[in-house]
C-alpha positions as CSV (number, residue, x, y, z in Angstrom):
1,X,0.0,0.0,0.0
2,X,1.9,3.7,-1.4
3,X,2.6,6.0,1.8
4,X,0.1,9.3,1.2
5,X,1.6,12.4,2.7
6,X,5.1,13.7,3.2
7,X,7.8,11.1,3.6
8,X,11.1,11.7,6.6
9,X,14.1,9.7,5.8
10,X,15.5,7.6,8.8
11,X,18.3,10.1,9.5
12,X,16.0,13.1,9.7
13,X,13.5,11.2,12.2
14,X,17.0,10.6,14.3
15,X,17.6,14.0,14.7
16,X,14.3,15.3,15.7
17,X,14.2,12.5,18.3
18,X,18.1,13.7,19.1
19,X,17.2,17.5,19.4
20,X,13.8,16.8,21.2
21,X,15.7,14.5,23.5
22,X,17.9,17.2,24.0
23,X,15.4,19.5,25.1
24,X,14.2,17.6,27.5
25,X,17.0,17.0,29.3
26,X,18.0,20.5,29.2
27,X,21.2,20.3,27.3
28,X,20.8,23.4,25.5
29,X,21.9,26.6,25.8
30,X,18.8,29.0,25.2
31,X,18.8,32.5,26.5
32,X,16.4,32.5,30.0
33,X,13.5,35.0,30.1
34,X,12.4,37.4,32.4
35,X,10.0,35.4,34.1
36,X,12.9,32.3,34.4
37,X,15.2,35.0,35.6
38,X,12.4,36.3,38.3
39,X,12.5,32.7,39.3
40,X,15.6,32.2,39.6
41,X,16.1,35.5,42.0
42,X,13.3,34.0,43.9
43,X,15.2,30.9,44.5
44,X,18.1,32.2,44.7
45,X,16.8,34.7,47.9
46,X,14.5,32.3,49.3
47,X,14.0,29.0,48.3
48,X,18.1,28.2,48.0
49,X,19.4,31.0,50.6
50,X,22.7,31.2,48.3
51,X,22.1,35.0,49.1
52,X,23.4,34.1,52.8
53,X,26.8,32.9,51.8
54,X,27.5,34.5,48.4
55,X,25.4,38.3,49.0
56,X,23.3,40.2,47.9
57,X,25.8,41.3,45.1
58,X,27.0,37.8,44.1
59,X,30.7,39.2,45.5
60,X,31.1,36.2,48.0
61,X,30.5,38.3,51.1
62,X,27.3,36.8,52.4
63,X,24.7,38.4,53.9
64,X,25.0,36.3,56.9
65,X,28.2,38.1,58.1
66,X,30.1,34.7,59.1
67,X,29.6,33.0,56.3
68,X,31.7,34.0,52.8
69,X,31.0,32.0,49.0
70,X,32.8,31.8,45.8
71,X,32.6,35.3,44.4
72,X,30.4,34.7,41.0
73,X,31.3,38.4,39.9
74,X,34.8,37.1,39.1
75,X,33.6,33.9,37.6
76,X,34.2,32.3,34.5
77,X,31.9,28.9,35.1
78,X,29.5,28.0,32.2
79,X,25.8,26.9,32.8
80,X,27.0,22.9,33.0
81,X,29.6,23.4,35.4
82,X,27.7,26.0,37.7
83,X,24.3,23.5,37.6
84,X,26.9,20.5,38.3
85,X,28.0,22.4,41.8
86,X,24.7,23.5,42.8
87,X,23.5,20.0,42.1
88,X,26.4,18.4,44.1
89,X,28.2,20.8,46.3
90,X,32.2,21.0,46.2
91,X,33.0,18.2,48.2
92,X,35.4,19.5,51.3
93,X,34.3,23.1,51.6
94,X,30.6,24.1,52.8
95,X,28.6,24.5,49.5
96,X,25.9,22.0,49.9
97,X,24.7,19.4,47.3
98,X,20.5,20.9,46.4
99,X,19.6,17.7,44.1
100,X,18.0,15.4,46.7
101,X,19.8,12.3,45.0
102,X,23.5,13.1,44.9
103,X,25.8,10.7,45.9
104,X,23.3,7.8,46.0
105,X,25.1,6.9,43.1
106,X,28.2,8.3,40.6
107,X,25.9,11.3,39.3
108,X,28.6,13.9,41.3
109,X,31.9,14.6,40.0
110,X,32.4,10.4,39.8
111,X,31.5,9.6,43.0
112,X,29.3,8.0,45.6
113,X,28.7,8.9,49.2
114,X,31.3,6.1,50.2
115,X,33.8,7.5,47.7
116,X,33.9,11.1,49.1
117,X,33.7,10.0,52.8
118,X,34.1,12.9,55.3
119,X,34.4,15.6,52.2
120,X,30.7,14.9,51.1
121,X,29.1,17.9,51.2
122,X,26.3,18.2,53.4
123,X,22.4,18.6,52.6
124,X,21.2,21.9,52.0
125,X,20.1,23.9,55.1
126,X,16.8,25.0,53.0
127,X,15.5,22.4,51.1
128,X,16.4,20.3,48.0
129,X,15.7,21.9,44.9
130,X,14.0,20.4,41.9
131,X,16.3,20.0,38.4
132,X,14.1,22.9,37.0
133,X,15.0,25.4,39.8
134,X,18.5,24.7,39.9
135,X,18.6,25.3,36.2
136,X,16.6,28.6,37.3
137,X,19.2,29.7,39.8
138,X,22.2,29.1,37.5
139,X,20.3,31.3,34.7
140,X,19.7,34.0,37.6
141,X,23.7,33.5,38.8
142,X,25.1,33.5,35.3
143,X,23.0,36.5,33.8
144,X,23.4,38.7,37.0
145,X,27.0,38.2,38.5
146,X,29.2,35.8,36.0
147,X,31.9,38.0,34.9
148,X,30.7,41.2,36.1
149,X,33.5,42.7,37.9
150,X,33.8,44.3,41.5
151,X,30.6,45.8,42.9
152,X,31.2,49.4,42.2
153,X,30.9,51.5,45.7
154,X,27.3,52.6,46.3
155,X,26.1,50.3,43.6
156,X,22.6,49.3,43.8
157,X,22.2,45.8,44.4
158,X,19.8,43.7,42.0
159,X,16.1,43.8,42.5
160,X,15.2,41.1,45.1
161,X,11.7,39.3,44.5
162,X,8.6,40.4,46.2
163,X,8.0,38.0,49.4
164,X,5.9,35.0,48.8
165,X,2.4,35.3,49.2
166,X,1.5,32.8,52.2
């Protein structure tokens, strides 16, 4: 029986499935928008708390005054590598791992919670974050701080979001 319609070779149908694949597991590079960035600031301030240890400004002086972060303002990390580290943590300093299932096998940096032993980071103080938000976060991190220089004196500091409605 003929085929009626429009025909797709075999190597075509292989990269649709390839490219819609890789949409779905985020692999791409796409510009955020406004309302992933807004997200992201939210998360970033509230849900996540990174505001405590690396500020306000992203400069590594938290807002809670003991605690100091990687300054993302001098940065040069790419969108893999930063959701890699807020996925996993840095194993033997005090960023924590936000994807609830890190270390239960080799998903972090090649190793399990047995491998890293006592340099495992530890669980968030907040909560675990879902894959989408820590995508989110790295868009917010990456488009506000990443390779933005010193925080100029009296600088104003980024627009934080409105507080949760309850």
């Amino acid at each position: 029986m003929p085929q009626s319609g429009r025909h797709i070779s075999k190597s075509a149908q292989a990269g649709i499935i390839f490219a819609v694949g890789m949409l779905g597991l985020g692999l791409t590079s796409w510009p955020a928008t406004a309302q992933q960035l807004s997200g992201g600031a939210r998360i970033y301030f509230e849900k996540g708390g990174c505001n405590q240890c690396h500020g306000t400004n992203g400069d590594g002086v938290g807002d809670d005054a003991r605690e100091h972060g990687a300054n993302f303002r001098e940065s040069a990390l790419d969108k893999e590598t930063m959701v890699m580290i807020i996925s996993c943590g840095v194993p033997g300093t005090n960023m924590p791992y936000f994807e609830k299932f890190s270390y239960t096998d080799d998903r972090c940096y090649g190793m399990t919670a047995a491998d890293s032993g006592t340099d495992k980071p530890q669980a968030p103080i907040t909560t675990f974050l879902a894959k989408r938000d820590i995508s989110a976060v790295a868009d917010y991190i990456l488009e506000t701080f990443v390779g933005k220089g010193p925080v100029a004196p009296g600088a104003e500091k980024p627009a934080q979001p409105p507080p949760a409605a309850h």
